[in-house]
FIDREN-952533 format. One record per residue (C-alpha): x, y, z; residue in one letter. Coordinates in steps of 0.25 Angstrom, whole numbers. Layout:
N
<rec X="X" Y="Y" Z="Z" resn="a"/>
...
***
This chain:
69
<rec X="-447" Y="-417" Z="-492" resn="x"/>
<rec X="-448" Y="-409" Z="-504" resn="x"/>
<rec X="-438" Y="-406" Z="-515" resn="x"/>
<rec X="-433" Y="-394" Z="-508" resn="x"/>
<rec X="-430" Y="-400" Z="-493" resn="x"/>
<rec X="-423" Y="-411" Z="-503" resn="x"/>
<rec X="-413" Y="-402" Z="-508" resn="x"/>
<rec X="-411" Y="-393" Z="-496" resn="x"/>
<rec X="-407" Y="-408" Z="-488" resn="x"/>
<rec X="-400" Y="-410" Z="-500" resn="x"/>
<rec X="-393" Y="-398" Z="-500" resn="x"/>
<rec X="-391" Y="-398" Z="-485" resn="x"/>
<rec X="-385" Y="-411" Z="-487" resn="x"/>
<rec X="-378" Y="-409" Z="-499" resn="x"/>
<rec X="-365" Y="-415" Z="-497" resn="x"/>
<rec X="-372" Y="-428" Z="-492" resn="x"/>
<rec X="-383" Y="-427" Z="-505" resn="x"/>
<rec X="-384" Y="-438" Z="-516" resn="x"/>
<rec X="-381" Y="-435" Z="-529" resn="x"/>
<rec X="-398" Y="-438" Z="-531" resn="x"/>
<rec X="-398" Y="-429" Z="-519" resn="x"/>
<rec X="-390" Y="-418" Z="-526" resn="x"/>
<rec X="-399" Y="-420" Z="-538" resn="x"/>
<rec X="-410" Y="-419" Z="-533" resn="x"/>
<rec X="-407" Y="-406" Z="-528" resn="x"/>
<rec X="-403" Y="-402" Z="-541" resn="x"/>
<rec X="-415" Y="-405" Z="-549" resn="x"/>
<rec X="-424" Y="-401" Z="-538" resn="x"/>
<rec X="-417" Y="-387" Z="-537" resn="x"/>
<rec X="-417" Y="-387" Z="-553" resn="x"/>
<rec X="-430" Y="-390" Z="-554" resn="x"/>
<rec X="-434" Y="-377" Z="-543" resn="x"/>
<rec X="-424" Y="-368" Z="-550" resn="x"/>
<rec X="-430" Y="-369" Z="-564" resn="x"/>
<rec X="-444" Y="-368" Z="-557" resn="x"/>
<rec X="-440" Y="-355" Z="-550" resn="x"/>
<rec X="-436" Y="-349" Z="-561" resn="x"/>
<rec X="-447" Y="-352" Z="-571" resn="x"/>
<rec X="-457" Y="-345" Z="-559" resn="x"/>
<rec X="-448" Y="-334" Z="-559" resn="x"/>
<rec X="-449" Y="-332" Z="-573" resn="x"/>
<rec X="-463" Y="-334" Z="-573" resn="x"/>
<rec X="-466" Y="-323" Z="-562" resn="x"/>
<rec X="-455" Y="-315" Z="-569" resn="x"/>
<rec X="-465" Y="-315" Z="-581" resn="x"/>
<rec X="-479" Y="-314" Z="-573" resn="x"/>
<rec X="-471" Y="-301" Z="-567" resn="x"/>
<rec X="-467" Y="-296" Z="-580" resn="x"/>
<rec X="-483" Y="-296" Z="-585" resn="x"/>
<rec X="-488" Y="-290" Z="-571" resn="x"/>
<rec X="-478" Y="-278" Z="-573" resn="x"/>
<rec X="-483" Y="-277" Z="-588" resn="x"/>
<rec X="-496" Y="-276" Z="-584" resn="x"/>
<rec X="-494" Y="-269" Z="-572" resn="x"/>
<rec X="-486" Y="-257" Z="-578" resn="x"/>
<rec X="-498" Y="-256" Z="-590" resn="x"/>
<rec X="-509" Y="-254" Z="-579" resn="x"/>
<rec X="-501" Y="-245" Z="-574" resn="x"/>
<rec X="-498" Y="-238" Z="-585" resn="x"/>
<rec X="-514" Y="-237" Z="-588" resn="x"/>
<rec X="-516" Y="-232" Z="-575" resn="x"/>
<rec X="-507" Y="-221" Z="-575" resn="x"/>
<rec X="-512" Y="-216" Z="-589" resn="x"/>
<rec X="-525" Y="-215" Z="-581" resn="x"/>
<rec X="-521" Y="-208" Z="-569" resn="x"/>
<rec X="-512" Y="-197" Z="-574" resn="x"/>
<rec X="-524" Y="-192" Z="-582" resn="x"/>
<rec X="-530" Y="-188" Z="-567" resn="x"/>
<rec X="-520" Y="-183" Z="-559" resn="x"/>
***
């Protein structure tokens, strides 16, 4: 059983948990939370630079193409 069907019986169970149970489930959860957010901060950036570069091609591009219409 992994971490996550831990704390899902954990949680099912919750009244019935140890306190090492209950714990566990905190630092596991913890632990998913502050991974989360740091890829979400990472994509956050990666899709920062792609729009940068993204909106100079396009830029470029249009210079060129409005000289032939």
């Amino acid at each position: 059983m992994d971490g996550r069907d831990r704390v899902n019986n954990i949680v099912k169970e919750i009244k019935d948990s140890t306190n090492n149970e209950l714990l566990f489930a905190l630092n596991f959860l913890n632990e998913d939370y502050e991974k989360t957010k740091e890829m979400i901060i990472n994509l956050t950036k990666h899709l920062d630079s792609i729009e940068i570069v993204y909106n100079k091609v396009l830029k470029e591009h249009e210079k060129r193409h409005n000289g032939f219409k």
